[in-house]
C-alpha positions in Angstrom: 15.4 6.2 -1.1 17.1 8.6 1.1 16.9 12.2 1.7 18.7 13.2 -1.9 16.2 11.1 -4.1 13.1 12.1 -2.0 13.6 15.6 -2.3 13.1 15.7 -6.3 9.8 13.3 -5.5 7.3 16.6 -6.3 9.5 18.1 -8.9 6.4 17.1 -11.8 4.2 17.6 -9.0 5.2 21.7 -8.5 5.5 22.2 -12.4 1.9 22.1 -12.9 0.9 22.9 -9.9 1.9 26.9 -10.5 -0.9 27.2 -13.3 -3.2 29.9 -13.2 -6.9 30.6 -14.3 -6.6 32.4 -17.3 -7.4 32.3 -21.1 -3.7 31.6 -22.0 -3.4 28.7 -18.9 -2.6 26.1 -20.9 0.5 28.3 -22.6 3.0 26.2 -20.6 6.8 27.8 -20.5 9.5 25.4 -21.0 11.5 26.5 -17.9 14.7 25.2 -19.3 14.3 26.1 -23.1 16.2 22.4 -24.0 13.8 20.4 -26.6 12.2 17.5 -24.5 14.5 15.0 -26.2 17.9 16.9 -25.9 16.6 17.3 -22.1 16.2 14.2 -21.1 20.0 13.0 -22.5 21.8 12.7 -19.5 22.0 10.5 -16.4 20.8 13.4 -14.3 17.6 13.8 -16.0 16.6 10.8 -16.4 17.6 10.3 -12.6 15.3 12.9 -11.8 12.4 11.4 -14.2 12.8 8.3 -12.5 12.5 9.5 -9.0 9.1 11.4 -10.0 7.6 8.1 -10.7 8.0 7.4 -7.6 6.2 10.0 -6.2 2.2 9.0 -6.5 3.3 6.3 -3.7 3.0 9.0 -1.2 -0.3 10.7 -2.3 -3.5 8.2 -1.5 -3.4 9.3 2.3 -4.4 12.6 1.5 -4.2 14.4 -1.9 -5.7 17.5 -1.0 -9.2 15.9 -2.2 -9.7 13.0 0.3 -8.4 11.0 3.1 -7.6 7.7 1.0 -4.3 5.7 3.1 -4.3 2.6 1.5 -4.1 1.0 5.1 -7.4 2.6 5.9 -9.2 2.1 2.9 -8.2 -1.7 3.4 -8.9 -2.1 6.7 -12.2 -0.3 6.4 -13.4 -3.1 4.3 -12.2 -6.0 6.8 -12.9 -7.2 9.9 -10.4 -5.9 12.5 -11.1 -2.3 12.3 -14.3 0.3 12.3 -14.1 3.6 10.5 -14.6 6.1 13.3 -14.4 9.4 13.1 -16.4 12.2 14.1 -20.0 10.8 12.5 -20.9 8.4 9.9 -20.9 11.4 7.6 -17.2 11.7 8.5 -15.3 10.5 5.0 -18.6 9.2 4.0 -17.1 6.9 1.2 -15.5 4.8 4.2 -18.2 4.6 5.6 -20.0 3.4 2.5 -17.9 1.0 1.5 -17.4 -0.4 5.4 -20.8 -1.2 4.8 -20.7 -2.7 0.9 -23.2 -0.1 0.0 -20.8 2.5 -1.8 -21.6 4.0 -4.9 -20.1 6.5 -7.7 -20.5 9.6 -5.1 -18.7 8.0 -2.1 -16.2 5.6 -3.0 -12.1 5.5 -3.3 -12.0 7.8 -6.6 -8.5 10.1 -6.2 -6.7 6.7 -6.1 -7.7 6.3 -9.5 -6.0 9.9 -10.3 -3.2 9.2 -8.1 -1.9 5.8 -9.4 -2.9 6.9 -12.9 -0.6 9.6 -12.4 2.1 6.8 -11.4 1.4 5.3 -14.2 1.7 7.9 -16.9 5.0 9.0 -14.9 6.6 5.7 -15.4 5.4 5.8 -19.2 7.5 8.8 -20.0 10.7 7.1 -18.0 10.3 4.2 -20.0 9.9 6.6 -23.4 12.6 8.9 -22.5 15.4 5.9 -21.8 14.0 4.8 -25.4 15.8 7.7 -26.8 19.0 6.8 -25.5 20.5 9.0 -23.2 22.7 8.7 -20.3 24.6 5.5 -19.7 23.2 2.1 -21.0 23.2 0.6 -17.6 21.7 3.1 -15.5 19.2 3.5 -18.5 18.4 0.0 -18.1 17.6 0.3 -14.5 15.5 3.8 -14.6 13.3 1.5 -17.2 13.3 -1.6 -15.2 12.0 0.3 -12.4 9.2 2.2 -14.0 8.1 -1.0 -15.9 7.9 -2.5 -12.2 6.6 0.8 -10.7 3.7 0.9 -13.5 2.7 -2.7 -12.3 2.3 -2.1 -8.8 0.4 0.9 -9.5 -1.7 -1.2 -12.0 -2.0 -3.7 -9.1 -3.4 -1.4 -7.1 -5.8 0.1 -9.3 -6.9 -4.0 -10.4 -7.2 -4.8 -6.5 -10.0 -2.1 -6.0 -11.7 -1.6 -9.0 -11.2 -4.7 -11.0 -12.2 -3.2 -14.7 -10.1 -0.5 -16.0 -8.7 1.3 -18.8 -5.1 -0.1 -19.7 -2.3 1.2 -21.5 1.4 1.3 -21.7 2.4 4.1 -23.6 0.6 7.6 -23.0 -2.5 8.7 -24.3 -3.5 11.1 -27.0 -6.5 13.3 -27.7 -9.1 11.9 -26.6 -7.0 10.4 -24.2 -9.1 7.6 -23.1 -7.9 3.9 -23.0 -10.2 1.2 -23.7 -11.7 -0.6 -20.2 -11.1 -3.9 -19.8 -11.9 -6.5 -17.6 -10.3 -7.5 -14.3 -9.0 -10.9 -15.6 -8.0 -9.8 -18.6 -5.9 -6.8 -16.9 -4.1 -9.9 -15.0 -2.9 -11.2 -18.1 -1.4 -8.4 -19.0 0.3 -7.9 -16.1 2.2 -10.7 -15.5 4.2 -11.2 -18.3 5.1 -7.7 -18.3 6.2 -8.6 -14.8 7.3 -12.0 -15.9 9.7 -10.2 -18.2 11.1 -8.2 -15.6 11.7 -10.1 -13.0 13.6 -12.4 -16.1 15.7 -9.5 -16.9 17.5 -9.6 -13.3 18.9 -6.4 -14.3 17.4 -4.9 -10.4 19.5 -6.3 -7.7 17.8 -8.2 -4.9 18.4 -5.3 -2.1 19.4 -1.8 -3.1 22.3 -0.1 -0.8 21.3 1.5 2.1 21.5 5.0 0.0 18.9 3.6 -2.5 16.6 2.3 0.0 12.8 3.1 -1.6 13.6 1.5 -4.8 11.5 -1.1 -6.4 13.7 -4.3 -6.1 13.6 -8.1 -7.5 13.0 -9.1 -3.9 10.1 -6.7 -4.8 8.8 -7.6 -7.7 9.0 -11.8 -6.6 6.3 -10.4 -3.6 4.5 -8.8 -6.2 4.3 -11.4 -8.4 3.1 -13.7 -5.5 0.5 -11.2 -4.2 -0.8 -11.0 -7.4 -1.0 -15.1 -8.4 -2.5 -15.7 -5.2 -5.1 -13.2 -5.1 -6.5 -14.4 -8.9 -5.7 -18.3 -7.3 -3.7 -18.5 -10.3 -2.1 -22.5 -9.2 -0.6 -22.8 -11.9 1.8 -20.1 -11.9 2.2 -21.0 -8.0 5.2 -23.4 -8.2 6.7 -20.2 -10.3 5.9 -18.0 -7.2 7.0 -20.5 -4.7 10.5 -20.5 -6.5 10.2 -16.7 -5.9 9.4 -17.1 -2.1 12.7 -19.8 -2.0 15.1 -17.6 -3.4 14.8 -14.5 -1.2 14.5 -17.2 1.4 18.0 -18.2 1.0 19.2 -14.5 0.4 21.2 -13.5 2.9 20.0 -9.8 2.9 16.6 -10.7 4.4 15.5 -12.7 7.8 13.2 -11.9 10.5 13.7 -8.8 12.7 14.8 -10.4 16.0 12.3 -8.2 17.9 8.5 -7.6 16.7 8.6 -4.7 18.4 11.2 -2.8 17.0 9.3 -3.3 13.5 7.4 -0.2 13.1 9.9 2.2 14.9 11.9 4.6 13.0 15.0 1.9 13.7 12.9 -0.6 12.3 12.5 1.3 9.1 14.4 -0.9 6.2 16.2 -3.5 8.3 16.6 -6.9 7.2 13.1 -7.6 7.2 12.2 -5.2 5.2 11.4 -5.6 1.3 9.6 -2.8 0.7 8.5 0.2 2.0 7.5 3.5 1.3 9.4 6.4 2.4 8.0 9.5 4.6 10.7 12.1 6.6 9.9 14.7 9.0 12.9 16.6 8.5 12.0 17.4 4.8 8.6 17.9 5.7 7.7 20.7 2.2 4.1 19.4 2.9 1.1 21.4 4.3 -2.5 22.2 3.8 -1.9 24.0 0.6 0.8 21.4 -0.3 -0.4 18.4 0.1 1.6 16.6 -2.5 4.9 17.9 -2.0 7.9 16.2 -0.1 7.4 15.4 3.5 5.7 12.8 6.0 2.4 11.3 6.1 -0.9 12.1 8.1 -1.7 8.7 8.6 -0.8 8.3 12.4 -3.0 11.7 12.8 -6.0 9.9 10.9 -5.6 6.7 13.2 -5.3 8.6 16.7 -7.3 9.5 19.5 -8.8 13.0 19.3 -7.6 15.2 22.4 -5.3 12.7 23.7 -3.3 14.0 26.4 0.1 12.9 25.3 2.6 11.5 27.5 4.9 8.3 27.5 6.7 9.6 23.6 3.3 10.1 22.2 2.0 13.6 20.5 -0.6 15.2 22.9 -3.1 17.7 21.6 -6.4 17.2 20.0 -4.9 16.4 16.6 -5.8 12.6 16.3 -8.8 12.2 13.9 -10.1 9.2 15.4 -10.1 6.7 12.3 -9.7 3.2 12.5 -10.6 2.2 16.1 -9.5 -1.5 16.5 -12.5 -4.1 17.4 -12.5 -5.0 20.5 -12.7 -9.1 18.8 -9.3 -8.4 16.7 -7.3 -7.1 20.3 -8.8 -10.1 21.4 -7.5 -12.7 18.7 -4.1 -12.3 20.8 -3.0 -15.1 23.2 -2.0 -13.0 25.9 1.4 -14.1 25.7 1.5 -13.2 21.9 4.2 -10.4 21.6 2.7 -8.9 18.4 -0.9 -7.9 20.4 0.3 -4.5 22.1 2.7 -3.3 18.9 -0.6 -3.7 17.0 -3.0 -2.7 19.4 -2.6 0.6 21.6 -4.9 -0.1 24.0 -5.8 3.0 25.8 -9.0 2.1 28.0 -9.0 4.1 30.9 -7.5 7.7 29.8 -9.4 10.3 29.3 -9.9 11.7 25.5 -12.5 13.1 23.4 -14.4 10.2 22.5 -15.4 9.6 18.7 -17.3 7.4 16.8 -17.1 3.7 17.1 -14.9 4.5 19.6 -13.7 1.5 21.5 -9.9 2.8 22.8 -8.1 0.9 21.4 -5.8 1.8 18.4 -3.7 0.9 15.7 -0.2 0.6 17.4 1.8 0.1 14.2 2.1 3.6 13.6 1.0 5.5 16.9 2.0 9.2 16.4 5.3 9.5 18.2 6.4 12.7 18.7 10.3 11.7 17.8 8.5 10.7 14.6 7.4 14.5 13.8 10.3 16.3 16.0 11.9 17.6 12.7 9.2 18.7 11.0 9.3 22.7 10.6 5.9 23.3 10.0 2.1 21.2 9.7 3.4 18.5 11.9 0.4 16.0 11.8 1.0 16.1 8.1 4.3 14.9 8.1 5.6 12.1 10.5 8.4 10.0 9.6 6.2 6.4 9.9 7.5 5.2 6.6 4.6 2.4 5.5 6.0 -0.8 5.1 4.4 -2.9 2.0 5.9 -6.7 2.2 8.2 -7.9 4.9 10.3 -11.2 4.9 7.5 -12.7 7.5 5.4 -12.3 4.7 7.8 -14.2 2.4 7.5 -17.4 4.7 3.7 -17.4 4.9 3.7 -17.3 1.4 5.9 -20.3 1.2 4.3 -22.1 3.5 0.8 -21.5 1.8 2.8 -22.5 -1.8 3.8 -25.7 -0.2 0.3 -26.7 1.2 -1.2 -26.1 -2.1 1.7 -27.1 -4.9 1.4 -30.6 -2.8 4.9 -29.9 -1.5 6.7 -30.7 1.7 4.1 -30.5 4.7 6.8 -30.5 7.0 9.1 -27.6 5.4 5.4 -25.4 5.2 4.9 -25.7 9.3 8.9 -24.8 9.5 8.2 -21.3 8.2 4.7 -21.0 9.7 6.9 -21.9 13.2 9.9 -19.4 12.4 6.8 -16.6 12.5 5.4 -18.0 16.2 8.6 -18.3 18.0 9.4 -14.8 17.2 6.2 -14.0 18.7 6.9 -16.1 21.9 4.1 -18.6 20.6 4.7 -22.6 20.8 5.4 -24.0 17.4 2.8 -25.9 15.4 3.2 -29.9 14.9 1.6 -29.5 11.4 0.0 -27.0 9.7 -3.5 -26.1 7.3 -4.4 -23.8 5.3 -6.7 -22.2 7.7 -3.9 -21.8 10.2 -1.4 -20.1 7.6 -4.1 -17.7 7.0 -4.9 -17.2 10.8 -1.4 -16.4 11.2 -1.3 -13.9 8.5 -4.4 -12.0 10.5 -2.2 -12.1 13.5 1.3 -10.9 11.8 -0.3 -8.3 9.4 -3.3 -6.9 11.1 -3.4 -3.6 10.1 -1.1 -3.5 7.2 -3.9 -3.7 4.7 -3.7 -7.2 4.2 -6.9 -8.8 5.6 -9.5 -8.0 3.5 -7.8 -8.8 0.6 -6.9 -12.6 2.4 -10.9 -12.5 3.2 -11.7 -12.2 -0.8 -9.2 -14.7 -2.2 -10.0 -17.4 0.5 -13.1 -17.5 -1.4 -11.0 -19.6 -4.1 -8.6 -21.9 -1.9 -10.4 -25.0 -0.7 -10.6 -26.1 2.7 -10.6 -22.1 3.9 -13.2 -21.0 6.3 -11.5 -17.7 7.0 -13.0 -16.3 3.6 -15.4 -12.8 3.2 -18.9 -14.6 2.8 -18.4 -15.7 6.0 -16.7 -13.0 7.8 -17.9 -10.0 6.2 -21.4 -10.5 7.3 -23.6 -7.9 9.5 -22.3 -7.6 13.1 -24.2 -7.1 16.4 -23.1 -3.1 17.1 -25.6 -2.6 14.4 -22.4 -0.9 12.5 -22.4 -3.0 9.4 -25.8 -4.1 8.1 -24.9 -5.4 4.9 -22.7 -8.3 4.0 -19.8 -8.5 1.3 -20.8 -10.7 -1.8 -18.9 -11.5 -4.8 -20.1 -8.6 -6.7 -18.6 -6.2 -3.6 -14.8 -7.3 -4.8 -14.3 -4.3 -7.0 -15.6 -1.4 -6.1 -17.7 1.7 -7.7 -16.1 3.9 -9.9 -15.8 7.2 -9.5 -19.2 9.0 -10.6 -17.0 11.6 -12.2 -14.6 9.4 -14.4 -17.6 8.1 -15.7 -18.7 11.9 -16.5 -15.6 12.3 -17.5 -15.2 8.9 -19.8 -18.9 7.7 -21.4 -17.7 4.7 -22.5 -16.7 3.5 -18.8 -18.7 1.1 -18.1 -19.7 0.9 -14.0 -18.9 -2.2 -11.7 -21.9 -3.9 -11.1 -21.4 -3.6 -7.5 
């Protein structure tokens, strides 16, 4: 999704945003005077529609309420990372939640507005290609991507909080959707997706133009992410098909360098399925804008406060100090593993303004670059370029090799994939391999991508793991967490004021 389709990202966004207090606030002027249906009749503005849905992607980092990156609010939870910050009162929910004592007041609640957003965004695309305007085949893809769009925003949304209110068509007054369960939100989910993916009307990699579009490369990641996490085996020969077919698409194979992943060349090369755009250039965003078009703040919330620059990196006292890497994850790396300093800026020994939890040491994936924020005309630790990158083809090996191991396939084939990983990352290849060992490598290869945790909490139902969250979750000796994650920790509090909001929510027993 280039510079043309991100522009229009905020369009919905800045129509409601231009309310003011006053008794007639709700008197809402059509700005176009067209009838909704006539409006929404032609390829252009249903294009525009589209892109919209889009748009929520880029708000959990900050939505002018809180600091929410899905990265951090991950990572928080795991084992590789500590919060940081300026205190322990600094974004207080993370802290919480690090800690698996979060409750209504201090949990991850704008994602719940965000992604709900999303969602109703993709309900009107879907409604307005109903009507039958523009072209039938471009019709058929603005709905195939919203359909798509509205799961992975449902994904989301089922990851954290488990029970919540469904629906795929827009509400009315009272506007409130009935909550249900977190199994029974699965099963709606996947033959929705099911019936996407079976459509094949989204091609397997977009142009180069179109890159930011949900594609089926995308939805076959999402579709194993989401059968592995609920251990769903018997849908995993179905997902291992998925894994095999971008496998032998010629649009995808590793990146021939680790390190080149995460730099602005990196962004949407052959490894990439899907990632999430951010651009300096177009950087609309700023303190009073926080959802328009533009970059994200995320390499500013995962800096070092006061650094003094040097070697292509932004100097100032910007960095927020969030997400200092434990000392135990930099030291997980062989020393010979090419992946340890992408990952991990290690820093000890310069001089910065110290923070909490502090141990200097970083997360390298998206260090604040200055080249990454050179463009940007205004608010520049709002808006760097880092675009986030949500499943790479590395990822689509692992999964097959995990498939294999527990569909009883080819032992042999599994370790293949596991090895194509390690010799990119200069390690030796593995004769055989167990579960245990996909998932180790998964913590080396992803480690801080927001990936961990969730690994932790579904190792709980593949036997023969001992990387699960029972066991690494567990108090540590910093005297940092004191609490340990147990089953009732997988989803976590809603939002006191939804509940205020919606009596009939019922509360994770958390």
């Amino acid at each position: 999704m280039n510079t043309k389709i991100y522009k229009v990202l905020c369009a919905g966004v800045v129509a409601v945003s231009l309310t003011a207090c006053s008794d007639n606030f709700l008197e809402v002027q059509n700005p176009t005077g067209e009838p909704l249906e006539e409006y929404y009749m032609t390829d252009e503005h249903l294009a525009e529609a589209c892109v919209s849905a889009y748009a929520p992607l880029h708000w959990p980092d900050w939505d002018g309420s809180a600091y929410n990156d899905l990265t951090c609010d991950a990572e928080i939870m795991g084992d590789d990372f500590w919060v940081g910050g300026a205190s322990i009162s600094d974004n207080q929910h993370w802290h919480k939640l690090f800690n698996f004592e979060g409750d209504g007041n201090n949990t991850l609640g704008t994602l719940w507005g965000d992604f709900y957003s999303g969602i109703k965004r993709c309900n009107d695309v879907i409604k307005y290609c109903s009507w039958g305007g523009g072209t039938e085949k471009n019709r058929t893809s603005y709905e195939m991507q919203a359909r798509l769009l509205r799961v992975y925003y449902y994904n989301i949304l089922w990851h954290y909080y488990g029970n919540v209110p469904f629906y795929l068509e827009n509400l009315t007054e009272p506007y409130t959707a009935p909550q249900i369960t977190a199994d029974e939100i699965y099963a709606q989910l996947l033959p929705e997706l099911e019936d996407i993916i079976a459509s094949n009307v989204l091609p397997m990699r977009w142009e180069t133009a179109e890159s930011g579009r949900v594609s089926q490369a995308m939805a076959y990641m999402l579709y194993a992410e989401m059968v592995m996490y609920q251990n769903d085996t018997a849908r995993y020969p179905t997902a291992l098909n998925y894994m095999k077919q971008i496998i032998s698409d010629s649009n995808y194979s590793l990146n021939p360098d680790f390190k080149d992943l995460f730099d602005e060349s990196g962004e949407w090369c052959a490894e990439s399925i899907f990632e999430i755009n951010y651009e300096d250039d177009n950087g609309q965003r700023d303190w009073g804008t926080p959802l328009h078009a533009g970059g994200t703040v995320f390499p500013t919330l995962c800096s070092p406060n006061g650094w003094a620059g040097g070697e292509g990196w932004d100097s100032g006292n910007d960095g927020w100090g969030f997400l200092p890497m434990r000392l135990e994850a930099y030291n997980m790396y062989a020393e010979n593993d090419k992946r340890r300093d992408v990952t991990c800026w290690d820093v000890r020994g310069y001089t910065y303004t110290e923070r909490y939890q502090d141990t200097h040491i970083w997360h390298g994936k998206y260090r604040p670059q200055s080249v990454n924020n050179q463009d940007c005309p205004s608010s520049k630790n709002l808006n760097y370029n880092n675009n986030k990158r949500i499943y790479r083809y590395a990822e689509t090996l692992l999964n097959a090799a995990e498939l294999l191991l527990q569909t009883g396939g080819s032992a042999a084939e599994a370790a293949g994939y596991v090895n194509e990983v390690r010799e990119r990352a200069g390690l030796a290849a593995l004769n055989g391999v167990t579960i245990d060992d996909i998932l180790n490598e998964r913590h080396l290869e992803f480690c801080g991508e927001g990936k961990r945790y969730f690994d932790l909490v579904r190792a709980e139902g593949i036997s023969g793991a001992t990387e699960k969250a029972t066991i690494k979750l567990v108090p540590d000796i910093y005297g940092y967490r004191t609490n340990s994650w147990t089953p009732s920790k997988k989803h976590i509090p809603l939002s006191q004021s939804e509940l205020d909001a919606d009596p009939t929510l019922v509360q994770n027993n958390y």
